[in-house]
N, C-alpha and C positions, 0 to 999 in steps of 0.2 A: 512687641510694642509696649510701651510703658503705659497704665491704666493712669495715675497720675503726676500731674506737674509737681515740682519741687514742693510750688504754694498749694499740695493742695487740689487744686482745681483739673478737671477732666483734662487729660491731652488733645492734642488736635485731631489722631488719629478716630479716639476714644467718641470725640465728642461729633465729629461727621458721624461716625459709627449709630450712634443715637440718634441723629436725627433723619436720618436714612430708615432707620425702626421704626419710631415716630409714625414718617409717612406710610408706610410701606402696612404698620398694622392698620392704618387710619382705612383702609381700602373697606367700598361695601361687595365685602363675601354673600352675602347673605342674595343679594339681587343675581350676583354671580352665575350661582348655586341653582335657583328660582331660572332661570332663564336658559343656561344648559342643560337643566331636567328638560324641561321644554322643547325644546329642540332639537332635544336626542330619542325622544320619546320614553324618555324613563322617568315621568313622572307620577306614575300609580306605581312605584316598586323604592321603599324607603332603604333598601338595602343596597340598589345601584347609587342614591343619592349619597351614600358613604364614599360609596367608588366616585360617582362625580365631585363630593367636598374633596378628595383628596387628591386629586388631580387640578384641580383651582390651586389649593395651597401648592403642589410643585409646580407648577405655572409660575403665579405670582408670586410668592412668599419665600419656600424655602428648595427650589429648585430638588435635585435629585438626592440629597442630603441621604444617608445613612449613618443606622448606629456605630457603625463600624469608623467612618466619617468624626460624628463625637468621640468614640474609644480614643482614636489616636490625638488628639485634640487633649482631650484629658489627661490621659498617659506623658503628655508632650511638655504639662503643664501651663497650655496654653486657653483655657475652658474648664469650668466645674462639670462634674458628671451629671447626667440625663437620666429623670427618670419617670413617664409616663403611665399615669394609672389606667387603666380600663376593665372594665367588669365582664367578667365571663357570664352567656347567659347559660349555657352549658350544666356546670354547677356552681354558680351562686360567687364564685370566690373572685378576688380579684387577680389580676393580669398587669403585674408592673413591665412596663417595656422596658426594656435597660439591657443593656452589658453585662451589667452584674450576673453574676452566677444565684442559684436559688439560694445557696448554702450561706450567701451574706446578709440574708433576712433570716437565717435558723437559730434565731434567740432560743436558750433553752432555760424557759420559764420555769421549768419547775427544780431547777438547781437553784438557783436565788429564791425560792419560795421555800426547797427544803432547809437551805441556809438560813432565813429566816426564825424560821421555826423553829429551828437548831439551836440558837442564841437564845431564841426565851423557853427553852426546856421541852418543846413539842416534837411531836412527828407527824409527820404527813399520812394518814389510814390510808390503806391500798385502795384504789377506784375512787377516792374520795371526789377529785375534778377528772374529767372526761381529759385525756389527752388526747383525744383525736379532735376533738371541739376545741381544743386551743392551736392546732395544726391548720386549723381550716381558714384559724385570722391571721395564717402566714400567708403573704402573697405569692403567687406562683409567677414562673418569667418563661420566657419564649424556648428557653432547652427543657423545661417541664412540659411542656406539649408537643416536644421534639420537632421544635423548629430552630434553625440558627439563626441568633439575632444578630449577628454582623452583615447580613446585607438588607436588615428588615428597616422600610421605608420611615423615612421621618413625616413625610405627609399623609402616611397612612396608621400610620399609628396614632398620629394625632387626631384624625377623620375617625378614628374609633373611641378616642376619648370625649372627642363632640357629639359620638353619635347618640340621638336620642329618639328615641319611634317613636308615634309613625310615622314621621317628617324624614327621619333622616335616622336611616340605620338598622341593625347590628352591620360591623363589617366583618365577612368573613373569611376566614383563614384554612383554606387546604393544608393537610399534611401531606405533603410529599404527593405519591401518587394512591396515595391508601383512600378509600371511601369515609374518611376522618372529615371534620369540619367542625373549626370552634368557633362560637358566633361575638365580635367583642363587641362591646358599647360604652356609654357614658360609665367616666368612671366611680361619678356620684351617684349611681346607682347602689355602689355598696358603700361607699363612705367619702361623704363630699370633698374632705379638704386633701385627702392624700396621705392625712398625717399618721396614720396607723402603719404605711410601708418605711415611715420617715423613722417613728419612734423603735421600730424593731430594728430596724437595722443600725440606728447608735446604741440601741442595749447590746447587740451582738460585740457591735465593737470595747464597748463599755466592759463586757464581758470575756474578750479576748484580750483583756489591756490593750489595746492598741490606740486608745484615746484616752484620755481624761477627762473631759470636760463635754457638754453639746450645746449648741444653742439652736433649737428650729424657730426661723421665723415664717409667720404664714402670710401670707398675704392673701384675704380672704374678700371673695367679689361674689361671692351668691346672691342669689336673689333672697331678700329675706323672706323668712317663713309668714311676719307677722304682717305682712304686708297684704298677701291672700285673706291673712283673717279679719283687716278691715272691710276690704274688699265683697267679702262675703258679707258681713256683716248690713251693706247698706242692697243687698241683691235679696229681690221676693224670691226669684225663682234661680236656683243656683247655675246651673250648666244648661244650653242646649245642644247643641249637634255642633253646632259653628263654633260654641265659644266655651267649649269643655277644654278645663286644664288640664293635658295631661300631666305635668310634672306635681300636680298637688297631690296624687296621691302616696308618689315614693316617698315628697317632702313629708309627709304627717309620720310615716315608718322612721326617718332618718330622725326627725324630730326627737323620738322614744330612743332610737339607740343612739343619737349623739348624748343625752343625758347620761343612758347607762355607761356608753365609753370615759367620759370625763368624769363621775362618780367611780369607776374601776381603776382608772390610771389612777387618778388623786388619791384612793384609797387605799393603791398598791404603793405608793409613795410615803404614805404614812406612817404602813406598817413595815417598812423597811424590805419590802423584795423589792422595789425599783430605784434605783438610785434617787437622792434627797434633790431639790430644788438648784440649788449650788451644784450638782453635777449634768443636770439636764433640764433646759426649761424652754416652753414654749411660747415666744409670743405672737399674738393675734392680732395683724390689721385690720381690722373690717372696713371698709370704704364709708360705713355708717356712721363710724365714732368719731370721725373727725367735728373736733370742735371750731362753730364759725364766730366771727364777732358781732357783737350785738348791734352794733351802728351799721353791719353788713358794707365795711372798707373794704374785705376780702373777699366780695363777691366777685366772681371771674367778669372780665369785659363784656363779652356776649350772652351772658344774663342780666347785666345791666340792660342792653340795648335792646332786649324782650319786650312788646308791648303791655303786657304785666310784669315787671319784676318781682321778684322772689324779697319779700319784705321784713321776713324776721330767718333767725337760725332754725326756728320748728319747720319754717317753709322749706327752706333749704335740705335737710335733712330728711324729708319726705319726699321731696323732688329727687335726691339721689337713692333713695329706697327704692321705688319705683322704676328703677333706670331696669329696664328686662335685661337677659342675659341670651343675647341674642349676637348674629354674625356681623352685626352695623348698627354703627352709632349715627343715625343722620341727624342730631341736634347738634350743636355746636357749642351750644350751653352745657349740654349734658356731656360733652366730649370735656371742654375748662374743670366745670366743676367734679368730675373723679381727679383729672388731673392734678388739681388745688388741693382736694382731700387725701392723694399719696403723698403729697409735699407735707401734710399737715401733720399726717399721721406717724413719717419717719420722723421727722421733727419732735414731736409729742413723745415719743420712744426711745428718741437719743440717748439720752441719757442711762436710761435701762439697758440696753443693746451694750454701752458702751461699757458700762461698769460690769455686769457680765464678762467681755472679752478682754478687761483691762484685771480682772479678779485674777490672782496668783494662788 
């Protein structure tokens, strides 16, 4: 089926297709979730609540799907490939779910680093960097813990990448009939946006020639960081028992190493072991940056019709800071206004995006 019309514009098939999505994400998971625990008596056990979210999503969402299900899809060229991050708590590393084989994240950093070095008259000293410390920020995949991922679930893989304790989670994975067991969970536990499994596997290809060019774009919905530290900010007494965050403590760690990651990349860019800006570049939607207008014309319908409206863009932008990262959106305001800020923010990027893919 054709993705577009002559003019342009979404197909018919294309554009039911969307709003079929639309409804179907708009759904509250989250009550779901909360109510089958319940009822099944698995609500003191965070780890069955894995197994319960993921049996919601094949229910409702994406039925019996497997990766095997995408492979051919992709292979068919009818679907880009899939690939779900999750964190091993096992040891520490992450867990891309995909197809893929492991060997298509085995960037081998240190031939581009000796090359490097080579062109301005160095050498690399023996043990100088740890090569097993640079092994370790490869992602491992489902044939690395000897599981075969062509029949491994799509609602369960996904139910592992939401998974976050003590609500909900690790999910875990038997090998075979062996006394083995790897426990997965959220995958922002080791690195929020994904983009570390993203950037190795265009260097590999970057490095096999088999590409020329990459462009990642993220589309980035976390919850911000600085948002907790207003928060704290106007609180005497920080956490009790009821309303202790858990995710503030991984955020303040991810805080530290998303700085040293974009300081490393950027700086391996510089000095010429990672390909220049013109060969690989990243860009970042945050749902935050969208810019509103000052007379607030582009405030969504259903914040207009809020008994307080939202009055300037500062208001606005703090209103959508604040949106949690949770399984349901029950505002309807707060449902427009993300919606208006991905309008906003593709739009705002067009241009970039396009001159990028239009580059020869």
């Amino acid at each position: 089926m054709k993705v577009l019309n002559d003019d342009g514009t979404l197909s018919e098939a294309y554009r039911a297709f969307f709003e079929k999505y639309r409804a179907e994400l708009s759904q509250d998971f989250e009550s779901s979730l909360l109510w089958r625990q319940l009822l099944s008596f698995r609500w003191v056990n965070s780890a069955l609540a894995a197994r319960t979210l993921a049996e919601i999503l094949r229910d409702r969402l994406y039925g019996n799907a497997r990766l095997q299900d995408i492979s051919a899809r992709e292979k068919a060229g009818d679907s880009p490939g899939l690939m779900i991050n999750t964190t091993l708590y096992n040891n520490g590393r992450r867990l891309a779910i995909t197809s893929l084989s492991s060997e298509a994240f085995d960037y081998d950093f240190f031939e581009d680093l000796e090359r490097s070095l080579r062109e301005r008259g160095r050498t690399l000293e023996p043990g100088s960097i740890s090569r097993e410390r640079w092994n370790r920020l490869r992602p491992m995949t489902l044939t690395d813990i000897h599981i075969d991922p062509c029949p491994a679930s799509v609602p369960g893989a996904v139910a592992a990448s939401a998974s976050f304790p003590p609500l909900v989670g690790p999910l875990t994975l038997k090998i075979g009939d062996e006394d083995t067991y790897w426990h997965a969970g959220d995958g922002g536990l080791y690195e929020n946006q994904g983009l570390e499994s993203l950037i190795l596997l265009c260097l590999k290809q970057l490095q096999l020639k088999r590409t020329k060019r990459t462009l990642i774009i993220m589309f980035d919905s976390s919850f911000p960081f600085a948002v907790g530290e207003r928060c704290l900010l106007k609180r005497a007494a920080p956490f009790s028992l009821l309303t202790f965050d858990f995710s503030r403590i991984p955020s303040i760690m991810e805080e530290r190493a998303t700085t040293y990651q974009t300081l490393f990349f950027q700086s391996l860019q510089i000095e010429g072991v990672f390909p220049d800006r013109q060969t690989i570049t990243a860009i970042n939607l945050r749902h935050t940056d969208a810019k509103w207008a000052a007379d607030m014309s582009d405030l969504p319908p259903a914040c207009k019709a809020e008994a307080e409206p939202l009055a300037t863009p500062d208001e606005v932008r703090e209103r959508i800071a604040e949106i949690p990262t949770r399984l349901v959106l029950g505002s309807e305001c707060d449902r427009q206004l993300l919606h208006t800020a991905a309008f906003k923010l593709v739009e705002e990027h067009r241009g970039r995006i396009l001159e990028f893919l239009d580059r020869r």
